[in-house]
Rosetta silent file (secondary structure, phi, psi, omega in degrees, C-alpha in Angstrom):
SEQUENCE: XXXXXXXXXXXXXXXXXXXXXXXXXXXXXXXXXXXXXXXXXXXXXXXXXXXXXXXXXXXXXXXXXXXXXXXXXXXXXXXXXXXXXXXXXXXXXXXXXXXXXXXXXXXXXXXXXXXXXXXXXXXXXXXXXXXXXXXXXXXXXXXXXXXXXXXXXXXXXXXXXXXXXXXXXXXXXXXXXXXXXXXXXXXXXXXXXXXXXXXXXXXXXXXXXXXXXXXXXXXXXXXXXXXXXXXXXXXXXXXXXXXXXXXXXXXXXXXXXXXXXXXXXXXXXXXXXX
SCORE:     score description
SCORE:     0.000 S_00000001
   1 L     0.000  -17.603 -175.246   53.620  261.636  253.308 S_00000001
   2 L  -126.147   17.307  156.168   56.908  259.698  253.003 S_00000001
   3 L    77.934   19.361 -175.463   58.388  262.498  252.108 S_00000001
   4 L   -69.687  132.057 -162.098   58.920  261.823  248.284 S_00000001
   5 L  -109.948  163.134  172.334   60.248  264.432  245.414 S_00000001
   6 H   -55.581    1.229 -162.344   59.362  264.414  242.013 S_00000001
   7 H  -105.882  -40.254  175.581   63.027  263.090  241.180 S_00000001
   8 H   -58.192  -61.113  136.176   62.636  259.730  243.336 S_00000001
   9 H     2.550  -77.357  163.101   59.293  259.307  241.087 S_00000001
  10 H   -10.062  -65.005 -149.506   61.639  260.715  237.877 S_00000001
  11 H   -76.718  -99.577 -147.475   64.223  257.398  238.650 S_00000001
  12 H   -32.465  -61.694  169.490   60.968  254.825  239.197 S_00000001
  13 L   -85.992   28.613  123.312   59.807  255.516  235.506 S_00000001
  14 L   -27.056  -69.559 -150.153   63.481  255.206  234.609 S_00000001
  15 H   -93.593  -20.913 -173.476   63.573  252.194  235.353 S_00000001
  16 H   -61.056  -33.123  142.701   60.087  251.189  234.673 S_00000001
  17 H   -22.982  -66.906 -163.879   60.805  252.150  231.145 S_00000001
  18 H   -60.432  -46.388 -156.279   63.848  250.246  230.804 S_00000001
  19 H   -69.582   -7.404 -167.907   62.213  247.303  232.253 S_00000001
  20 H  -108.251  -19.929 -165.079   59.264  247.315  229.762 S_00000001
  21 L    61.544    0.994 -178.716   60.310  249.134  227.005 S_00000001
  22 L   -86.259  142.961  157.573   57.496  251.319  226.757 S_00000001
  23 L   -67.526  133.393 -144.738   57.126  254.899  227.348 S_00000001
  24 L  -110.381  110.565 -169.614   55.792  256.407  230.210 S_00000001
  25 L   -56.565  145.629  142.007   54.380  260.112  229.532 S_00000001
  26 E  -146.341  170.588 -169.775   54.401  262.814  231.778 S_00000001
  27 L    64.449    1.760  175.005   52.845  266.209  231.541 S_00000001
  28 L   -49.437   92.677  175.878   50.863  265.014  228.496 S_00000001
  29 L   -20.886  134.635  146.951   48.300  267.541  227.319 S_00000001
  30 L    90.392   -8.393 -170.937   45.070  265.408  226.057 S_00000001
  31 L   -85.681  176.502 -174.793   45.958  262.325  227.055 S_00000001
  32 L  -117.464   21.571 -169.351   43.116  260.538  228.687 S_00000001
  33 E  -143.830  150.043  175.010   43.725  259.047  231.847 S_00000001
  34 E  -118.566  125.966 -165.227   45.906  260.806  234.567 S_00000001
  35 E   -98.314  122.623  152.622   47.779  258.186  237.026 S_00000001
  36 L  -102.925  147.101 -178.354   48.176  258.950  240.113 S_00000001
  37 E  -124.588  146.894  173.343   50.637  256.792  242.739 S_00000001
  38 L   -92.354  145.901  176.018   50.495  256.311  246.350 S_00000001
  39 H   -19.971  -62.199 -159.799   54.531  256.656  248.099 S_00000001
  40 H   -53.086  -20.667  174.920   53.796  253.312  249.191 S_00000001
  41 H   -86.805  -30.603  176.078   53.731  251.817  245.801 S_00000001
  42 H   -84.495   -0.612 -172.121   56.511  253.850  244.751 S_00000001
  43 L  -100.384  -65.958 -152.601   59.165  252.984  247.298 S_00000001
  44 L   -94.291   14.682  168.637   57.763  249.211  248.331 S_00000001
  45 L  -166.412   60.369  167.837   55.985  247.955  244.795 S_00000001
  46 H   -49.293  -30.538 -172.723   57.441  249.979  241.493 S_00000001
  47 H   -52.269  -15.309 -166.724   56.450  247.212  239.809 S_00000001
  48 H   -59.552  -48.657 -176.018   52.407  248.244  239.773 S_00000001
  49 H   -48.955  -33.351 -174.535   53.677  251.426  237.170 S_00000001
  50 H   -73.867  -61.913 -173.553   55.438  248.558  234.953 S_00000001
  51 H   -41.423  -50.629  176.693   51.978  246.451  235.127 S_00000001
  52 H   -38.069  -45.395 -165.664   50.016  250.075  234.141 S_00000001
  53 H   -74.988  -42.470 -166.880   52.309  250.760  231.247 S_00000001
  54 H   -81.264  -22.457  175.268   51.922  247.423  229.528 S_00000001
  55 H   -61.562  -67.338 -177.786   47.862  247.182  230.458 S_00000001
  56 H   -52.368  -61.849 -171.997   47.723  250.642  228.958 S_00000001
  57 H   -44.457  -76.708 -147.851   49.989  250.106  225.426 S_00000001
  58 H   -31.600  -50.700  160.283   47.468  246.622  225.182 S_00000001
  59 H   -43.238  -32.113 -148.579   44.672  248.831  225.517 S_00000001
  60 L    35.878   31.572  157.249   45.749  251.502  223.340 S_00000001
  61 L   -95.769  145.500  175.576   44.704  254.478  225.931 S_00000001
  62 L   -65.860  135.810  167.188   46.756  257.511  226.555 S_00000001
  63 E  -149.651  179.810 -170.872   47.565  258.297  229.873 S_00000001
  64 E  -172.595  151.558 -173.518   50.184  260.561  231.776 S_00000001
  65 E  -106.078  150.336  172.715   51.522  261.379  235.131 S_00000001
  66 L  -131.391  163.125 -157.350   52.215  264.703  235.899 S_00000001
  67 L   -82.314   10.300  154.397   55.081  266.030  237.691 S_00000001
  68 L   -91.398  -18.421 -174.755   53.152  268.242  240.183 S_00000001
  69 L  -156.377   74.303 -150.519   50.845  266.110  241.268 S_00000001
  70 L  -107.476  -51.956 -154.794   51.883  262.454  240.965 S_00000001
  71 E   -90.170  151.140 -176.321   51.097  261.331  245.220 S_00000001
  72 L  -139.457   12.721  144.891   47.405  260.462  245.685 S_00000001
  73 L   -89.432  153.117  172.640   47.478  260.038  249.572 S_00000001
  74 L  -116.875  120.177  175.593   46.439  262.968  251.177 S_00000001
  75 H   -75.189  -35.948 -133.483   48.052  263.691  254.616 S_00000001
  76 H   -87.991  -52.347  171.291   45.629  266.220  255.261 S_00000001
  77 H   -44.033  -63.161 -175.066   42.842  263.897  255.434 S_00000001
  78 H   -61.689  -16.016 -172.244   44.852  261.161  257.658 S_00000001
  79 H  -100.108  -35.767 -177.096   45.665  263.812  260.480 S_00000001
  80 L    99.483   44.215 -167.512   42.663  265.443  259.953 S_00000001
  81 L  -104.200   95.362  172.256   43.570  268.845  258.877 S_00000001
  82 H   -36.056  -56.430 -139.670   40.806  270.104  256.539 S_00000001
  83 H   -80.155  -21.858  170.003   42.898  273.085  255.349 S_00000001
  84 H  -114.238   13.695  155.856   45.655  270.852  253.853 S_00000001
  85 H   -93.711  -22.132  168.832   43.570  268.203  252.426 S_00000001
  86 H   -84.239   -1.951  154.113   42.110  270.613  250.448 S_00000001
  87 H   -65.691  -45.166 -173.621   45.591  271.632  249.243 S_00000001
  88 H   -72.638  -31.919 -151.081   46.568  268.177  248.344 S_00000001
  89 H  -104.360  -41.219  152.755   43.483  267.429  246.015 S_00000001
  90 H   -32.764  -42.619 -179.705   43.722  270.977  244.789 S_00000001
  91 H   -65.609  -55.483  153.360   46.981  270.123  243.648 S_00000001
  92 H   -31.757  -80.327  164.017   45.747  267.245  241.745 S_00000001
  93 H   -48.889  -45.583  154.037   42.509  268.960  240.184 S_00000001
  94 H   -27.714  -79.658 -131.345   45.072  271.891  239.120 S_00000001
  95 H   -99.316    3.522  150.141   47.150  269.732  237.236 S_00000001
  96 H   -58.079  -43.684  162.791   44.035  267.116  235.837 S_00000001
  97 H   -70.448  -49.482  165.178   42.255  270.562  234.222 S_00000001
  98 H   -22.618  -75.305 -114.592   45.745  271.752  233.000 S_00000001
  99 H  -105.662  -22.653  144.978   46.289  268.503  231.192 S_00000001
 100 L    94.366  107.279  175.362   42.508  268.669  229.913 S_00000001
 101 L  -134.946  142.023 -165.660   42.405  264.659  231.182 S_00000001
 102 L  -101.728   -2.078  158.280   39.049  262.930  230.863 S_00000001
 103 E  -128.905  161.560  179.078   40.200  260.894  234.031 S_00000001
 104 E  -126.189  104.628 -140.624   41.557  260.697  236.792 S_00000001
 105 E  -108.730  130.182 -151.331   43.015  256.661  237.626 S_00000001
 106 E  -117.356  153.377  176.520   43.167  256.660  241.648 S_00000001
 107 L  -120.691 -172.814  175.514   45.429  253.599  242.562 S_00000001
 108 L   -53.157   43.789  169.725   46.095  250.325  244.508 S_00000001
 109 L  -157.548  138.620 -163.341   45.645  251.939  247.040 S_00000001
 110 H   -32.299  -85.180 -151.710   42.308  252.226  250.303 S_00000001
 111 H   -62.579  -43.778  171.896   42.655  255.706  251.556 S_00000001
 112 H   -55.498  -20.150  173.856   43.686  257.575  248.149 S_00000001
 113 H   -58.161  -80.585 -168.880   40.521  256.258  246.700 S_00000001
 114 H   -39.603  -48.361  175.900   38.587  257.803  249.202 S_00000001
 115 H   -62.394   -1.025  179.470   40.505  261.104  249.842 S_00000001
 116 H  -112.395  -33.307 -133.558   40.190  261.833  245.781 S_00000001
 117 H  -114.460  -36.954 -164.403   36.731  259.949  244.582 S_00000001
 118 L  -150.694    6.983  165.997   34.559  260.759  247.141 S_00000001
 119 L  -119.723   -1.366  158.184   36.191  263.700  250.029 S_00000001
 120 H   -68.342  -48.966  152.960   37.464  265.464  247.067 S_00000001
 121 H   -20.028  -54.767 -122.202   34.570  267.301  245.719 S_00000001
 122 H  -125.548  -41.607  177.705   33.477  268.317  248.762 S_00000001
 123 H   -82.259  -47.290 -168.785   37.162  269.950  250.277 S_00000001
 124 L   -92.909   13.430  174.621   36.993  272.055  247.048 S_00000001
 125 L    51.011   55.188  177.280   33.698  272.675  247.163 S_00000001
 126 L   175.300  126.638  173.364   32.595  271.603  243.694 S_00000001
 127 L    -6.510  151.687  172.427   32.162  268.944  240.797 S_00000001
 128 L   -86.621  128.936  166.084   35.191  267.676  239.174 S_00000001
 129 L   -77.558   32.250  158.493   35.049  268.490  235.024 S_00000001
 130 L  -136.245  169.177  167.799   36.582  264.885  235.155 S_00000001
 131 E   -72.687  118.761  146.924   35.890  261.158  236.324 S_00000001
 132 E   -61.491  144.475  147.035   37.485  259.244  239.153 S_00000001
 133 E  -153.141  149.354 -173.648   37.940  255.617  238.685 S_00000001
 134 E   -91.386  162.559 -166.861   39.838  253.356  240.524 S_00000001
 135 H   -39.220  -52.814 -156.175   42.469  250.801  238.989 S_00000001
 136 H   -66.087  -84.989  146.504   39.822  247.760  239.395 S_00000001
 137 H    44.554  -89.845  160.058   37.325  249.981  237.833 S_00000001
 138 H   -48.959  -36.368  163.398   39.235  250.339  235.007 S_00000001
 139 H   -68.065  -57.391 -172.535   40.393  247.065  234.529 S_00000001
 140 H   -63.359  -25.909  160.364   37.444  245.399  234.607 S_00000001
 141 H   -72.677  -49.828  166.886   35.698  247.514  232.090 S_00000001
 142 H   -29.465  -70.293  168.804   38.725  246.275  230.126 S_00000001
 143 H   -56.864  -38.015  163.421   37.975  243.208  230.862 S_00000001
 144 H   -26.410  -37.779  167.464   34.413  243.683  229.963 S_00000001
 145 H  -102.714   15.418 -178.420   35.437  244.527  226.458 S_00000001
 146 L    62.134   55.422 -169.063   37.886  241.954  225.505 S_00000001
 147 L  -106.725  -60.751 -164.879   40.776  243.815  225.906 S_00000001
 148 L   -88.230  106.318  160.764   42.815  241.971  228.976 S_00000001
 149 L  -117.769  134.688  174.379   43.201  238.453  227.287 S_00000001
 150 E   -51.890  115.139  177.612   45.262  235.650  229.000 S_00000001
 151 L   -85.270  -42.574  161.286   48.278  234.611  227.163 S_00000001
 152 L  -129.287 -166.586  178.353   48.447  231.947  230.523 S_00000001
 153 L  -117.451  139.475  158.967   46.802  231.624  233.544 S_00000001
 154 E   -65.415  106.410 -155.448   48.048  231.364  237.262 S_00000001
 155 L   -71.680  -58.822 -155.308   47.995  227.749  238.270 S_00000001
 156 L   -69.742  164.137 -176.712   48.312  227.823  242.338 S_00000001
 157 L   -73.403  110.316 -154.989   45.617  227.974  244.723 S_00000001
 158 E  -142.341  163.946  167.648   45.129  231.603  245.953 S_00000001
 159 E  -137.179  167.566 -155.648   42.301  233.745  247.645 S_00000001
 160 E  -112.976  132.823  176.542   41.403  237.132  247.484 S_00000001
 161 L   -98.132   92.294 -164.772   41.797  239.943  250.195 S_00000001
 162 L   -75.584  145.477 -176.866   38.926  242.777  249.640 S_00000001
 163 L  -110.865  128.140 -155.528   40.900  245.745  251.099 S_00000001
 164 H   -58.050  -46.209  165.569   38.424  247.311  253.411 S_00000001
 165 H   -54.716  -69.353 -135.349   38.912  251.575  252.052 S_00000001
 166 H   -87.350  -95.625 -131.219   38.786  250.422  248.245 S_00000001
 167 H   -52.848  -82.397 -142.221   35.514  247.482  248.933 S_00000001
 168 H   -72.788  -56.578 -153.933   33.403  247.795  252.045 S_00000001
 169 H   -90.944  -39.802 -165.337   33.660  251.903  252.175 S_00000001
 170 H   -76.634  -10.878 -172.523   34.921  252.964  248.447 S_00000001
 171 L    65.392   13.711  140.680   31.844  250.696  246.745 S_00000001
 172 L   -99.266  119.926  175.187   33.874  248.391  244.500 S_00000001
 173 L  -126.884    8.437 -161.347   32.663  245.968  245.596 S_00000001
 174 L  -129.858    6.957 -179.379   31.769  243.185  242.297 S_00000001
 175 L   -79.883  -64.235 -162.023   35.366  244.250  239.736 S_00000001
 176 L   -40.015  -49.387 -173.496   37.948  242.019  241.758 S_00000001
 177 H   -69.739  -46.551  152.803   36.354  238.551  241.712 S_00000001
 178 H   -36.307  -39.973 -144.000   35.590  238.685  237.949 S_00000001
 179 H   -90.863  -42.372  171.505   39.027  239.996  237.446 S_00000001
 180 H   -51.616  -49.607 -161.587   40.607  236.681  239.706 S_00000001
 181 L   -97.372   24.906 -161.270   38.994  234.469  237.616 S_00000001
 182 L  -115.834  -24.990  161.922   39.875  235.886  234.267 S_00000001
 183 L  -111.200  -43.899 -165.207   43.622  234.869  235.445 S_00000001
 184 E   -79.699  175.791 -176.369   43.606  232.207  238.058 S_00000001
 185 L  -107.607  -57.542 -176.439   42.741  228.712  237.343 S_00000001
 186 L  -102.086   33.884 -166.533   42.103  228.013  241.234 S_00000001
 187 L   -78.823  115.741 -177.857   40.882  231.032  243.072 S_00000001
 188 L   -68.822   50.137 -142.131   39.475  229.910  246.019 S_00000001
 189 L   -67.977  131.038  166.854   36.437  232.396  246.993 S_00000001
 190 L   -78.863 -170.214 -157.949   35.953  232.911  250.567 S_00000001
 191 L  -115.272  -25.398  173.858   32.872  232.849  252.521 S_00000001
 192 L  -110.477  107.675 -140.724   33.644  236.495  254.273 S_00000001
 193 L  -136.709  158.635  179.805   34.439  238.272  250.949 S_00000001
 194 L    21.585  -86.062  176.536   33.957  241.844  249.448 S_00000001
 195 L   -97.100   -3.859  159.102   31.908  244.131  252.181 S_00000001
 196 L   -82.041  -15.789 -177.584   32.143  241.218  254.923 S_00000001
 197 L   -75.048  154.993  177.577   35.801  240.549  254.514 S_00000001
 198 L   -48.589  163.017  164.679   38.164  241.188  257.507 S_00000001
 199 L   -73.893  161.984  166.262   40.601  244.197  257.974 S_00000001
 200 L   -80.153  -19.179 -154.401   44.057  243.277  257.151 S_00000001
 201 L   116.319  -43.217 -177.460   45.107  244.497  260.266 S_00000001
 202 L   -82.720  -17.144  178.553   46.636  247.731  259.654 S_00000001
 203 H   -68.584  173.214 -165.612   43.109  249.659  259.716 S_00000001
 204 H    72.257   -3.714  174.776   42.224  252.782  261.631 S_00000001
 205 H   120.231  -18.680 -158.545   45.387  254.161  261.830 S_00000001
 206 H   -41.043  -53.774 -149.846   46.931  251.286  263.073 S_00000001
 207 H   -65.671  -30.239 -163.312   49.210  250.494  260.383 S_00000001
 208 H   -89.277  -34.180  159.405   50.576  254.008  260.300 S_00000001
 209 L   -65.242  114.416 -156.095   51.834  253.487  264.505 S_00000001
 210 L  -108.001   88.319  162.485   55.422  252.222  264.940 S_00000001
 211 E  -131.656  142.212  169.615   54.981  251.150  268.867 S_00000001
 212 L   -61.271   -7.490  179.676   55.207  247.647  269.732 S_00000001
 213 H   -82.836  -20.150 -172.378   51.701  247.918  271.211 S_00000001
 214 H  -114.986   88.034  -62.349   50.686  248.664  267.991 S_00000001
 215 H    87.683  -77.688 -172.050   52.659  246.213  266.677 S_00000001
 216 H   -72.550  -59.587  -59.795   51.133  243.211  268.984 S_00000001
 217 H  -133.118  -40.292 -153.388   47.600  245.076  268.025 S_00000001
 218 H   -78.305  -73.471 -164.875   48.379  244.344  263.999 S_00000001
 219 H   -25.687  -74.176 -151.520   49.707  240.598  265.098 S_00000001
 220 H   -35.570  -70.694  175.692   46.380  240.329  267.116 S_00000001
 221 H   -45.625  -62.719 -174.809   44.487  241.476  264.416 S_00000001
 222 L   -74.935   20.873 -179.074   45.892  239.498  261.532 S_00000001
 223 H   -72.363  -49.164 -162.345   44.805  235.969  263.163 S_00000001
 224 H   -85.829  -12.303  156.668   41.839  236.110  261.167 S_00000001
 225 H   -81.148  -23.168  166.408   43.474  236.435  258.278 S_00000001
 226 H   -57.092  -24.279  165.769   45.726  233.770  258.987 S_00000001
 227 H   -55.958  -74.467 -156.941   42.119  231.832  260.020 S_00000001
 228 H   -18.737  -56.307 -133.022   41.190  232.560  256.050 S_00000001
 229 H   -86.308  -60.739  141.371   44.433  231.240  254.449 S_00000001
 230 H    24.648  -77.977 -176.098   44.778  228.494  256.403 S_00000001
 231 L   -95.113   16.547  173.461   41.516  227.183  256.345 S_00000001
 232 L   -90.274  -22.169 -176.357   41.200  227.786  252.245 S_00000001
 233 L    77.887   34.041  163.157   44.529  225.681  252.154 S_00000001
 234 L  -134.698 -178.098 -139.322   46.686  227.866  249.940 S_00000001
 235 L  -124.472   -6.437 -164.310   49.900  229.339  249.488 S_00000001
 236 E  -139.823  142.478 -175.375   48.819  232.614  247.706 S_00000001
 237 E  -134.102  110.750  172.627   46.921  236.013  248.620 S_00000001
 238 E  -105.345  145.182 -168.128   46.090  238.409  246.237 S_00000001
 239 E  -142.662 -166.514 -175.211   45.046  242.006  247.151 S_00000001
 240 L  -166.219   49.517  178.386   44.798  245.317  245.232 S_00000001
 241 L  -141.889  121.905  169.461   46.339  247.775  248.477 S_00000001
 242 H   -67.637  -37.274 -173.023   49.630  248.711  248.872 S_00000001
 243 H   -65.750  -12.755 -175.888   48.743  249.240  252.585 S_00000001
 244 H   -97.863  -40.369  171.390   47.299  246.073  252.978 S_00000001
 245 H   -46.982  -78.911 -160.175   50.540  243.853  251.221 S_00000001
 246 H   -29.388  -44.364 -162.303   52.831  245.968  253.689 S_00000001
 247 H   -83.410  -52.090  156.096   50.677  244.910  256.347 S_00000001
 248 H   -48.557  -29.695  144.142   49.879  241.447  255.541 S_00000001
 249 H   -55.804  -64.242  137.724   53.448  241.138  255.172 S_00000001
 250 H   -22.152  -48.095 -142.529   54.451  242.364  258.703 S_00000001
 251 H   -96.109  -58.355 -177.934   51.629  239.137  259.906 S_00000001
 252 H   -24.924  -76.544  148.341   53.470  236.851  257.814 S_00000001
 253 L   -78.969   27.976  176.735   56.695  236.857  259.080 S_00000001
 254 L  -102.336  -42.664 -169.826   55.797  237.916  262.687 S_00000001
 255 L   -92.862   42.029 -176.262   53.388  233.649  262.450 S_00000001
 256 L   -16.226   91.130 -165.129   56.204  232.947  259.933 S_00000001
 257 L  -107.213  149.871 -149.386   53.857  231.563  257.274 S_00000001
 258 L  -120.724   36.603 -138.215   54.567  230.408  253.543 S_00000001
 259 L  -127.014  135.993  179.529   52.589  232.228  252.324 S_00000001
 260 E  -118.610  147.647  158.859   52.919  234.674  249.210 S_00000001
 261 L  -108.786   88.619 -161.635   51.662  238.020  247.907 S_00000001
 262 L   -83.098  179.673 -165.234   50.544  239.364  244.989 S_00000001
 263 E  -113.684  132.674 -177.133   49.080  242.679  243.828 S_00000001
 264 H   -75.018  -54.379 -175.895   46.011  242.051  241.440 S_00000001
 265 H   -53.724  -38.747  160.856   47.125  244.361  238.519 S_00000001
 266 H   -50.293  -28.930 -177.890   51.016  243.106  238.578 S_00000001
 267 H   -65.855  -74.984 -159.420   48.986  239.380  238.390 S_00000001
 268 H   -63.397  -35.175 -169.422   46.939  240.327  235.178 S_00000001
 269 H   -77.793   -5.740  163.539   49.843  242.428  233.405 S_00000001
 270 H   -67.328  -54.055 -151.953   52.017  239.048  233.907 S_00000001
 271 L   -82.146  -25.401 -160.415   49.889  237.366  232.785 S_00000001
 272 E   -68.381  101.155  159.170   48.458  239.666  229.801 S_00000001
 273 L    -4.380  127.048 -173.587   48.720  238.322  225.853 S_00000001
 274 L   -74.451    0.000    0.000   51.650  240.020  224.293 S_00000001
């Protein structure tokens, strides 16, 4: 959708590599979890791949990207073209059976959940032979087993942003708050949380319209999250959406607020016992 080649991808687990030292697979036969990325994480937040790679080594599961089918928005879906959303997921399912993968890891991000985990079946008109599971999903069965242990903890006071696609509609709706408090010290839980919390702003298409009407419409929109932070009295917002940082960002500096954002899986993999 943002018009990304396998080589721009290629350079991001260059460098994610360099920065981590670990190796990042691709095309691995056998391995067992196949990552998919949305653009938006690869242009505006490489870091989420460096947080995967070091969650995954801790863990000791295989996983691997593959170089045909790496993006895990589907345009076909957002315009509403049936005939090329069923291209896109094809594309996907292709190279997940190739690779014989016993997953499929959908990522920080709303709409790719939905367009793979639960309109994907259905545009190809049949069972997957593998599992979706989204990031939280995964982590949190991690956590569940005593895998992601705290070397520290995050000190400042922060609340949590259920992103509406992954929560309210995709049905995780109970990994993320366990997941907060397994790093933060202060996590502030709000009182309209998980399938009651607010849009970011950006939903409906909005986010995706570069008019200043849509534009004021986000601004408009993001007052109530600016109610939230406000009245919890912190400095920090953690989310698990690329579309929702980007957006949440935009509200920030349009009520120029002091306010910071973090990505929950970049949080725990800071955070994660060496």
């Amino acid at each position: 959708p943002m018009g990304l080649k396998w080589p721009a991808v290629a350079n991001v687990i260059r460098k994610a590599e360099e920065a981590t030292g670990l190796a990042i697979p691709v095309d691995q036969a056998g391995a067992d979890y196949l990552v998919l990325l949305s653009s938006m994480e690869i242009v505006n937040f490489p870091e989420y791949l460096e947080a995967l790679a070091k969650i995954f080594n801790k863990a000791g599961i295989s996983f691997t990207l593959a170089s045909d089918a790496f993006e895990a928005t589907n345009a076909g879906i957002q315009i509403g073209n049936s005939d090329l959303a069923k291209v896109i997921v094809s594309r996907i399912v292709d190279a997940a059976e190739r690779l014989k993968v016993k997953f499929v890891l959908s990522p920080e991000c709303g709409h790719a959940y939905m367009a793979i985990r639960w309109e994907g079946p259905n545009l190809i008109g049949r069972p997957f032979t593998f599992k979706v599971v989204h990031v939280l999903e995964l982590l949190d069965t991690l956590r569940l087993e005593g895998v992601l242990k705290m070397k520290s903890r995050f000190k400042d006071p922060l609340i949590l942003h259920d992103p509406c696609q992954i929560v309210r509609r995709g049905g995780v709706l109970q990994a993320a708050e366990p997941l907060i408090q397994q790093v933060a010290d202060n996590y502030i839980p709000i009182v309209d949380k998980q399938k009651w919390n607010w849009c970011c702003g950006g939903g409906g298409g909005a986010s995706a319209i570069h008019t200043d009407e849509a534009e004021a419409l986000r601004a408009k929109a993001f007052r109530v999250k600016k109610r939230q932070i406000e009245e919890a009295g912190v400095g920090t917002v953690v989310t698990f959406c690329a579309n929702c940082r980007i957006v949440m960002e935009e509200g920030i500096d349009h009520y120029e607020m002091n306010t910071k954002l973090i990505g929950l899986t970049e949080l725990l993999a800071e955070h994660l016992e060496d």
